[in-house]
N, C-alpha and C positions, 0 to 999 in steps of 0.2 A: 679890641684893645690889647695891647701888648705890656703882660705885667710880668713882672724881674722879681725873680726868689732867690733870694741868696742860701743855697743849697749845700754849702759846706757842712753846717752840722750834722742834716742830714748822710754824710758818709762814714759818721764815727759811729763805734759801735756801744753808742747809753741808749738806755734805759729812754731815760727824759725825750731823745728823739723820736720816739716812736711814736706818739700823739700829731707831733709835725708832719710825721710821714704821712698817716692813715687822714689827716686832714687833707692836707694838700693833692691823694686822690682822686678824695671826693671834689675837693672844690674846682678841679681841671674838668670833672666830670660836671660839676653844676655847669658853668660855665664854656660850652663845648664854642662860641663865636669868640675865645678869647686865646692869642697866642701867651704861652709860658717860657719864659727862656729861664734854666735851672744854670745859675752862674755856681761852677767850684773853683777850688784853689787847682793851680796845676800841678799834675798828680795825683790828686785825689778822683776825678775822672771814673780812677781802674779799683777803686775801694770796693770790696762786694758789698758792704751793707747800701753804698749808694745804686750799685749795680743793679741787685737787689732791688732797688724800689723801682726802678725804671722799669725791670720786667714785670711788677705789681701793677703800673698804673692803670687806672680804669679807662683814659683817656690816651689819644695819642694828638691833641693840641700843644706838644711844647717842645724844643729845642736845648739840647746841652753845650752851654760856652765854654769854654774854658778860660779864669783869668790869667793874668802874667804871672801874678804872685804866686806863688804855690804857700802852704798854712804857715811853715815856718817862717817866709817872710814876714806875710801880715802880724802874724804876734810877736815878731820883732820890732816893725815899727811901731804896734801898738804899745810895748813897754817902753817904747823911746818918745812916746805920746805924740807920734804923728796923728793928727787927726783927720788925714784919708787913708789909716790904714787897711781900711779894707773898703776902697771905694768902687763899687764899679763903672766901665767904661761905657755899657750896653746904653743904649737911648731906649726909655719904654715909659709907658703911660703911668705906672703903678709898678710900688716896689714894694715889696717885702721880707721883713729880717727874721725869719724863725726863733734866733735863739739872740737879740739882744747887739750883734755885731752891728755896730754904725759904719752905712750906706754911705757916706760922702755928702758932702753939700750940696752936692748938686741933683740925687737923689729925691724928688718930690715931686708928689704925694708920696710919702713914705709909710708903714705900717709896720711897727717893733713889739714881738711877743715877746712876753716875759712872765718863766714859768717861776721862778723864786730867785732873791737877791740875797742868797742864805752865805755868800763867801763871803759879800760885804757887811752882813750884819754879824755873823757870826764867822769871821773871820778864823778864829781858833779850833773849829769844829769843819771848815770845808775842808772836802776833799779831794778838792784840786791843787796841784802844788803852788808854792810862793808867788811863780812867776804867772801859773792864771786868777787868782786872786785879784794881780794888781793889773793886769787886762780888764776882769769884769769891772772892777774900778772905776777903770777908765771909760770901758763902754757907758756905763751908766750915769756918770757926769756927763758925757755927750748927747747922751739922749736925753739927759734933766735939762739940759742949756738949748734943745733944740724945741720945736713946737709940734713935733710932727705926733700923731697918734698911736695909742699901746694898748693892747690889749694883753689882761692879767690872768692867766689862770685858775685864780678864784679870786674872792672877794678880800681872804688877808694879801693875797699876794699886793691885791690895788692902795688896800691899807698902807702897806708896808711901803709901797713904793711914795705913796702922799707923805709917810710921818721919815721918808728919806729927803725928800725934798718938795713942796708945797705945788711945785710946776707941775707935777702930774697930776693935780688934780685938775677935775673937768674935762681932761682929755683922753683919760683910760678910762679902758670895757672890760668888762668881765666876760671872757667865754671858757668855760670849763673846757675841760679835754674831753675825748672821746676815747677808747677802747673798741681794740679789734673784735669782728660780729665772732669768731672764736672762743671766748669767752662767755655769750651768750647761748650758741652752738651747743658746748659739751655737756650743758646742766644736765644731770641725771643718767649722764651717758658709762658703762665700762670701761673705764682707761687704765692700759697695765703701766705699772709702778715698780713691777718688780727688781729691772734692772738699774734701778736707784739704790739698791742695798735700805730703806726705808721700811718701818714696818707700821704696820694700823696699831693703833691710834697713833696719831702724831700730830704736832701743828704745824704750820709751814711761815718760815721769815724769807723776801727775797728782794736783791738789788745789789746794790754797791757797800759792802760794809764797811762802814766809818764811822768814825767819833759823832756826825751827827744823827748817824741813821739808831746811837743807843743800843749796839748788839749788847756792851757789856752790861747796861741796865739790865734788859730784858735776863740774861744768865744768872745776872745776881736774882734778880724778881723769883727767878723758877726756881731756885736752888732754894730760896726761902718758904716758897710753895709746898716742894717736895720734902723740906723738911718739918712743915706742920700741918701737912696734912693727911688724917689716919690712914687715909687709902693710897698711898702712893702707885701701886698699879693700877688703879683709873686714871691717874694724870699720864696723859701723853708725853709720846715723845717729841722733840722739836728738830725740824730741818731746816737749817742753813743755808740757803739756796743762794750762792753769787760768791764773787770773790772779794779775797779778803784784802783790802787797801793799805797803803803804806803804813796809814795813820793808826791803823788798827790789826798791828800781826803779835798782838800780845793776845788776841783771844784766842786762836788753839791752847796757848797756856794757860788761859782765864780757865777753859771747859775742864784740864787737866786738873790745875789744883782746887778745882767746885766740886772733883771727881765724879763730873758729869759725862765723862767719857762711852758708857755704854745707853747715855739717851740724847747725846745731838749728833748727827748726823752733819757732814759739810756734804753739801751735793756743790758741782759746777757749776755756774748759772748757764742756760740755756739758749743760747742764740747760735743762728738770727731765726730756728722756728721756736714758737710760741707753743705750738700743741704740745713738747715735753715739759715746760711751765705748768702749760694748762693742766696739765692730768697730777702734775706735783698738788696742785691749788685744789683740785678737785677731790681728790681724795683725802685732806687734810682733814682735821678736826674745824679748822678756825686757821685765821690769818693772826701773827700778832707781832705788832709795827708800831712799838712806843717811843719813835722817832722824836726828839730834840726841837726839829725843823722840818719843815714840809712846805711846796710852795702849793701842789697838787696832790699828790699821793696817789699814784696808779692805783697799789697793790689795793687799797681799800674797796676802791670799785669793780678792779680784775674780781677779787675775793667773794664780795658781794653778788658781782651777778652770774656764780657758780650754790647761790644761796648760802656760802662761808659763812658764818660770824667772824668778826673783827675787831681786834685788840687795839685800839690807836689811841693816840696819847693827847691831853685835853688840851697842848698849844698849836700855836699855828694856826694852818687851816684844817688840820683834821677833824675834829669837831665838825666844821662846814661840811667837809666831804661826806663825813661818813651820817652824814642827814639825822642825826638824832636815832638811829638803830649800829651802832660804834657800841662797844665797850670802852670807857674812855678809861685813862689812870694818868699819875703825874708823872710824868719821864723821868723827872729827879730825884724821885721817891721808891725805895726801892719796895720796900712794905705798898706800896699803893698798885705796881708792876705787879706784885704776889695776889693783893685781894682781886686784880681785875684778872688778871689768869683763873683764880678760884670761879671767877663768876662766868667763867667760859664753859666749865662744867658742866653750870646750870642745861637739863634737860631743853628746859622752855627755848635754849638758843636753837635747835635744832626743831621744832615745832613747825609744821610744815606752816602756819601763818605766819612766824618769823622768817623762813624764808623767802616764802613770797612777798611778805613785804621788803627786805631785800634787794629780789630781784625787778620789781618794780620801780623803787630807786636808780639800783644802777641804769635802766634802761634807758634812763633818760639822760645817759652819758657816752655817745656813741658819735663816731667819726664824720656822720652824715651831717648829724644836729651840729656840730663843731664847725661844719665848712658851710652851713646856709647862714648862720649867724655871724662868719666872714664874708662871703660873697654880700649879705646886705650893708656890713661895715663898710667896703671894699665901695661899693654904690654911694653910701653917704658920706666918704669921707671924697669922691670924686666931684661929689653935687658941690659941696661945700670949696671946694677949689678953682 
């Protein structure tokens, strides 16, 4: 069978693609009697992060297309709401959209991941500019008007997508992300940290800093921590790990006037290797990510299965994610940010049965498990056609 991935997102360098990536290894690998042809925009071809994945794959069953359009096309047509603006041309049995971009009509059996609709619902807080806002718009009316199958990230994301529009229900799946074997690898291991300028204790926050990711929540939170609480040299320090987004270049000055300047740290966020992530993660006190919005939340389960405790915030899908062993607080609350940091403290989080339970959780969130539970989709929704 010859199945069509639409591979463009794959060459940008977020966050959010890396679950795509490490899926779609495996599932070239489940699947070794089946050709893959990996369509990008032209151009994007010579990306290293897509480069990158090709010299990753487990497999060598697939072919790279190239289409006509190179990225700025298609998102031109798409704010001009063509609705083949990003069709491919390729003939094959089985299509797949990573991140949401609609295939064309003619496209079918079709298969649309959808890791969170957080631009559309929460338009004031993405941190994509104007003009990809009213792209994911767009995508997302096309794939509510079309019949074809989606599979959601987690279970609010399917929510979210049913109380967007009623068509998606019955025809979305839930398949969690997976997480690189990396992550599992380093648990318990020596990892230097020194050339971070970071020092022990500290917590660790990391990704794309934006209005919905709640840095400034969380700053406000500590500063309120740090100021009622009698030990202030037992509370950690906090590292900032990623950059700092349009929507949110007031926080250097947030840290300045909190006169939190000699306890957060900005580190650069780390790609495209994981291992200086991972030893940031690993030697941390605790992850803490009292996010707004979430449609998945890596860092919770990265965090986790290095045995982390984890700070995440009681909307969305964090809660789900972080399985009932989360620190949870109100992202809107800043006093609530402060009492769940105090409770990061607590010894008991470090308890080697809090870890292991933990690392048990996460384990069951990994790249392999994420592409047998599309390879079966993939079969059912072929039977069904």
């Amino acid at each position: 069978m010859k199945i069509c991935v639409h591979s463009e997102f794959l060459a940008r360098s977020q966050t959010s693609a890396n679950p795509s990536r490490g899926m779609l290894r495996h599932l070239m690998k489940l699947r070794p009697s089946d050709q893959f042809q990996l369509i990008v925009g032209r151009g994007s071809e010579g990306e290293p992060m897509f480069q990158r994945f090709l010299r990753q794959c487990l497999a060598k069953n697939f072919e790279v297309c190239i289409s006509k359009r190179s990225r700025r096309v298609s998102n031109l047509l798409a704010l001009m709401r063509y609705r083949n603006y990003c069709a491919v041309s390729e003939a094959a049995d089985f299509y797949i959209s990573p991140n949401l971009s609609y295939l064309g009509d003619r496209a079918r059996p079709a298969l649309y991941h959808v890791f969170d609709i957080s631009a559309v619902r929460e338009p004031k807080n993405a941190s994509m500019p104007w003009h990809g806002v009213r792209i994911r718009e767009f995508e997302l009316e096309l794939l509510a008007a079309s019949n074809s199958p989606v599979v959601a990230a987690s279970q609010f994301t399917l929510e979210d997508l049913v109380d967007y529009h009623p068509s998606f229900r019955g025809r979305t799946t839930v398949i969690h992300c997976g997480i690189y074997e990396v992550w599992f690898e380093n648990y318990g291991k020596e990892l230097d940290i020194e050339h971070f300028g970071v020092r022990k204790p500290y917590w660790v926050w990391y990704g794309y800093i934006s209005r919905r990711k709640n840095v400034d929540g969380l700053l406000r939170g500590y500063d309120r921590l740090l100021r009622s609480h009698p030990k202030r040299d037992l509370v950690p320090d906090i590292a900032l790990v990623g950059t700092v987004g349009r929507d949110s270049q007031e926080i250097p000055s947030l840290v300045k006037s909190l006169g939190l300047e000699q306890r957060i740290r900005f580190v650069p966020f780390q790609l495209p290797e994981p291992d200086k992530l991972v030893a940031l993660v690993a030697n941390s006190s605790g992850l803490v990510f009292p996010s707004h919005y979430e449609g998945f939340g890596l860092p919770c389960i990265e965090a986790m299965a290095l045995g982390r405790p984890a700070l995440v915030a009681n909307k969305s899908c964090q809660p789900e994610i972080a399985g009932g062993l989360g620190v949870l607080c109100e992202p809107t609350d800043v006093e609530s940010i402060a009492t769940a940091l105090g409770h990061l403290l607590d010894p008991a989080q470090m308890a080697p049965e809090s870890i292991a339970a933990r690392r048990r959780w996460a384990g069951r969130f990994t790249h392999e498990s994420a592409a047998q539970k599309y390879s079966e989709l993939i079969d059912n929704v072929r039977e069904c056609c």
